[in-house]
C-alpha positions in Angstrom: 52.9 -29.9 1.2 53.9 -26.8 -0.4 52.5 -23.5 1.9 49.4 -21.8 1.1 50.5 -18.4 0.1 46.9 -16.4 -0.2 43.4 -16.9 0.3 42.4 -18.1 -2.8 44.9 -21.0 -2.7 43.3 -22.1 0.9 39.8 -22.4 -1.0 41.3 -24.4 -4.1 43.1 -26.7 -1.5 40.1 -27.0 0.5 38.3 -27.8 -2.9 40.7 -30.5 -4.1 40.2 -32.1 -0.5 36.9 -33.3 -1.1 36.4 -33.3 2.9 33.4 -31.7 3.8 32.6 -29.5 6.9 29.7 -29.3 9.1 29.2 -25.9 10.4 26.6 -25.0 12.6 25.7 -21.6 11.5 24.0 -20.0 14.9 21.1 -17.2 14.1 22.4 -16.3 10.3 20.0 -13.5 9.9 22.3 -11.0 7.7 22.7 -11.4 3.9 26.6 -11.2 4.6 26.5 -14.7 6.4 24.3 -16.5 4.2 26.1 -15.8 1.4 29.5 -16.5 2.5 28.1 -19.8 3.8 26.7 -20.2 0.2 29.8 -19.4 -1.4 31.9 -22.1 0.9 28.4 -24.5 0.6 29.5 -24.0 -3.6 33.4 -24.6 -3.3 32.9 -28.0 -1.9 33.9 -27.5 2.1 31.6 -26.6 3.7 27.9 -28.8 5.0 25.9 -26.2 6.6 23.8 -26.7 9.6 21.4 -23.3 10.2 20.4 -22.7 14.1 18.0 -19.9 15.4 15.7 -19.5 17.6 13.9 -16.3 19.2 16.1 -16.3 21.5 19.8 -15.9 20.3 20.7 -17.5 23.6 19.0 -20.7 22.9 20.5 -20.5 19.8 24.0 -20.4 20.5 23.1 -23.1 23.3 21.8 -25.3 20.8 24.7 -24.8 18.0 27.1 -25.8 21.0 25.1 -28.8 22.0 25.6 -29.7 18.2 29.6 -29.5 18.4 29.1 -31.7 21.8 27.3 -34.4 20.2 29.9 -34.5 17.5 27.2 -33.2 15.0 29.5 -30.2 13.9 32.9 -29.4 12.9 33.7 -25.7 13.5 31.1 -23.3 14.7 30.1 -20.1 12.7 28.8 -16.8 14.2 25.9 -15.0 12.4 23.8 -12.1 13.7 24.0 -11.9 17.1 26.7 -10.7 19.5 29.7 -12.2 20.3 29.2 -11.8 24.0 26.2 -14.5 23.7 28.0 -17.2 21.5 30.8 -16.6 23.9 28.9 -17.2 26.5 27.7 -20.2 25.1 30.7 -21.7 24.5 32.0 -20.9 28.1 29.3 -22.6 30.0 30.7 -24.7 32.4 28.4 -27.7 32.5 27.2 -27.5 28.6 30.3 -25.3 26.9 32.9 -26.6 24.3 36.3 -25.2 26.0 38.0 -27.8 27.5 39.6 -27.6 30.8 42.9 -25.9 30.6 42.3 -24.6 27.1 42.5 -21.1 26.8 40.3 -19.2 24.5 42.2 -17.0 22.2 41.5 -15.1 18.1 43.9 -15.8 15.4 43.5 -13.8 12.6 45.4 -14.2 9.2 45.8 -11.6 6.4 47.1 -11.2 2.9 48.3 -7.7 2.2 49.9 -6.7 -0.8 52.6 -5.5 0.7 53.4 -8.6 2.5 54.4 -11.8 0.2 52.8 -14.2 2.2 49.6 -14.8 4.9 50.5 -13.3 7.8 49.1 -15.0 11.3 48.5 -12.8 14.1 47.5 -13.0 17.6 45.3 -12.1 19.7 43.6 -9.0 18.2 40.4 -9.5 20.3 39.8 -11.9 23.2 42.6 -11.5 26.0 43.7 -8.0 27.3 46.7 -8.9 28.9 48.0 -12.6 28.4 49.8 -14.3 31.3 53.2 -16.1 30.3 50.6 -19.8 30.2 48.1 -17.7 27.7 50.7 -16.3 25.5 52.3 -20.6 25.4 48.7 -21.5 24.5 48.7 -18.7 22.0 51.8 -19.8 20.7 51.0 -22.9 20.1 47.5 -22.7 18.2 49.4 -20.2 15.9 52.3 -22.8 15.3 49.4 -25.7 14.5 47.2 -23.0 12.4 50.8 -22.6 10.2 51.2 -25.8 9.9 47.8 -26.7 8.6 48.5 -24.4 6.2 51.6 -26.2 5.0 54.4 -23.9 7.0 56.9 -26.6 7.9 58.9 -24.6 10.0 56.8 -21.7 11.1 58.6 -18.0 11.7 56.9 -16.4 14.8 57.9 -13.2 16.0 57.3 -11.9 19.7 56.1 -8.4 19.2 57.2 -5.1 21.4 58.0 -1.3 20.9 62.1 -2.1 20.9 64.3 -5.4 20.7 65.6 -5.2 24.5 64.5 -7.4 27.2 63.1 -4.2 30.0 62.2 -6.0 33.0 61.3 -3.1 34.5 59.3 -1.0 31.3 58.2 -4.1 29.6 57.5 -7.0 31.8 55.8 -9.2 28.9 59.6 -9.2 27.6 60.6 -11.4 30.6 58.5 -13.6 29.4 59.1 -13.3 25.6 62.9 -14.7 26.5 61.5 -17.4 27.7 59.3 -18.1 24.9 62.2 -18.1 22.9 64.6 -20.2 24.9 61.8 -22.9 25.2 61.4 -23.5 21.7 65.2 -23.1 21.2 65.5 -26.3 23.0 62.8 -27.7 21.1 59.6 -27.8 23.1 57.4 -26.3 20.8 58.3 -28.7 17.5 60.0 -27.4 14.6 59.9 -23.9 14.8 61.9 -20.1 14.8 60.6 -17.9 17.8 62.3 -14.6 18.2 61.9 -11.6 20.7 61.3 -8.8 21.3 61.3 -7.6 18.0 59.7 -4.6 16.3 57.5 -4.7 13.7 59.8 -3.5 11.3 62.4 -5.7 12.3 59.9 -8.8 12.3 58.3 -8.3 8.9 61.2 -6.2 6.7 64.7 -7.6 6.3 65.9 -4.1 5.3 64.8 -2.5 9.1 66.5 -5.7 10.5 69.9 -5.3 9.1 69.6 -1.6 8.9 69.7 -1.7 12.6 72.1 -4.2 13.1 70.0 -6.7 14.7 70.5 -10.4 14.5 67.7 -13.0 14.2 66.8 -15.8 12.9 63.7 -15.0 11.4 65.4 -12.4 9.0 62.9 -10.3 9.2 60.3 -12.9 7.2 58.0 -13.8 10.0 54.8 -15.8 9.3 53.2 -15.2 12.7 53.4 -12.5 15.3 51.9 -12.6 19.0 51.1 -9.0 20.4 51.9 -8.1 23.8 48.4 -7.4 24.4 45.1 -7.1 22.7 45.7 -2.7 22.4 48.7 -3.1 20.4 47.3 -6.2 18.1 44.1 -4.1 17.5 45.6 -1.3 16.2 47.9 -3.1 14.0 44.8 -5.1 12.8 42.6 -2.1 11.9 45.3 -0.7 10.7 46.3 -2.9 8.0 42.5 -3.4 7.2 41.6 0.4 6.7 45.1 1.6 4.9 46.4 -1.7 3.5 43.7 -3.3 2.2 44.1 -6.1 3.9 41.5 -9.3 3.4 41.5 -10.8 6.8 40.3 -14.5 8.0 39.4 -14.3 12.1 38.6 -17.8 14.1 38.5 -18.6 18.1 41.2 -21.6 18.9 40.8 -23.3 22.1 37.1 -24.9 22.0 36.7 -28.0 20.9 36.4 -26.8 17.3 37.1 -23.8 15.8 34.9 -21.0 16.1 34.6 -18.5 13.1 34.1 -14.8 14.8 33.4 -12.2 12.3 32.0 -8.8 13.0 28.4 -8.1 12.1 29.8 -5.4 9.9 33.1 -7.9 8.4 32.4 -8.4 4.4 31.3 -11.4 2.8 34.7 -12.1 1.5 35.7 -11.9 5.3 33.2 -14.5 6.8 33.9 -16.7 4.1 37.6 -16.7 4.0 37.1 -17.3 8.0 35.1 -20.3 6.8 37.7 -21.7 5.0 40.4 -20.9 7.6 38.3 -23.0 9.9 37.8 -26.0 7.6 41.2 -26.2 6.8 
C-alpha cells in the first residue's frame, strides 16, 4: 500500500474503504463537532452515535460503556473537558484502558514545509515518560505509520544535541536503548535513531552539515519528545507559524480516542476523525 502523504489522501482512502465507523460522539454541543462529524458522516467512514446527558460525567460514562459492549469503534470528544472523558476512560472497574496499556496523544501534521505527514509524540498526556512509557509510545507511533501505509517507519528520538549525557540528559540513556532494541529487531521493521535534533531529524542538509551519521537521513516520519514541554512547544509552534493542519487521537484504550481542543477547527476534529478510523 503506497503511504498516505497528506490529509486529504487519508479521507479518499478512508472513502474507497467502504468500512464504516461507529463513533460515539460524547456531549457534541459546539457547531465545530457536529459538523466535522457531518463532514466524515458524508465521506463514507464514519456511523455516528451522539451521547449527552446533563451531566457530562454520565455522558462520557455512557459513551465508554458503548466501546465496552463493542457498540463503538473509536470514541470522539465534543464539549466538555478533557479531564472528564479522561476520567471516564480511566475508571478502574468500568474504563476502556487495558491493564498495562499506557495512555499516551499522537498527533500527526502536514506542513508545507515538510513533504510528508509527520507523527509526533506525546504533545499532551505524560509529563515525563519513564523508559516502559516512551516503549509504549514507540510502538503506537510505529502501528499508527503503518496503518497509514509506512512500511518501514523513520522515528527519530528527539533532544537539544546528538550526545548520549548521562548526567545532563538522563532520557538519552534511555534513547540508546530504544535504539539498540529495534536495531536487533524487536520493534518490527523499523529505523529508530537518537538523540537527534530537530534539525538533524527532519532536514538532510543540518544532518550532513554537521557531520552526523544516521540512518534516518534526516527524513523522519515520526518523532518522540523527551517530554510533554518540549513536544508542546514544537506543536504550537508549527500550528501558529507554519500553518500546520494537525490530526490529535489518545492510543492505549481499547479504541482510539479523538481529543481535540474545544477551540481546534473543524478541519482539525475531523481530520482526527479520520485518523482514528483509519
Amino acid at each position: 500500500m503506497k503511504a498516505i502523504q497528506c490529509f486529504d489522501e487519508l479521507v479518499g482512502r478512508l472513502a474507497e474503504s467502504h468500512q464504516h465507523r461507529r463513533v460515539a460522539v460524547v456531549c457534541a454541543r459546539d457547531e465545530s463537532t457536529r459538523q466535522a462529524v457531518a463532514r466524515a458522516e458524508e465521506a463514507g467512514f464514519c456511523e455516528p452515535i451522539f451521547v449527552d446527558d446533563d451531566d457530562v460525567d454520565v455522558a462520557a460514562a455512557k459513551a465508554v460503556s458503548l466501546v465496552r459492549e463493542g457498540k463503538a469503534d473509536v470514541l470522539m470528544k465534543g464539549l466538555l473537558n478533557t479531564d472528564n472523558l479522561v476520567k471516564a476512560i480511566l475508571n478502574k472497574e468500568n474504563g476502556i484502558l487495558p491493564k498495562g496499556n499506557v495512555l499516551t496523544h499522537i498527533t500527526c501534521a502536514k506542513m508545507p514545509q515538510y513533504d510528508k505527514l509527520l507523527f509526533l509524540t506525546d504533545v499532551a498526556v505524560i509529563p515525563y515518560p519513564t523508559l516502559e512509557q516512551r516503549e509504549q509510545q514507540l510502538r503506537y507511533l510505529l502501528a499508527l505509520c503503518r496503518k497509514m501505509g509506512i512500511e518501514e517507519p523513520r522515528v527519530a528520538l528527539i533532544n537539544c544535541s546528538e550526545k548520549v549525557n548521562a548526567k545532563h540528559f538522563p532520557v538519552t540513556v534511555d534513547y540508546r536503548d530504544l535504539v539498540e532494541r529495534s536495531q536487533k529487531g524487536e520493534f518490527g521493521t523499523c529505523i529508530v535513531d537518537g538523540p537527534l535534533d530537530l534539525k538533524t531529524a527532519l532536514s538532510p542538509q543540518a544532518l550532513h552539515k554537521k557531520g552526523i551519521q544516521s540512518p534516518l537521513e534526516g527524513r523522519s516520519d515520526g518523532l518522540i519528545f523527551s517530554d510533554i514541554q518540549a513536544g508542546n512547544v514544537f506543536y504550537k509552534s508549527i500550528t501558529l507559524f507554519c500553518e500546520a493542519q494537525t490530526a490529535a487521537i489518545l492510543q492505549g484504550p481499547q479504541v482510539p480516542v479523538v481529543l481535540t481542543s474545544r477551540a481546534d477547527s473543524i478541519d482539525s476534529k475531523f481530520y482526527s476523525l479520520a485518523l482514528a478510523c483509519v
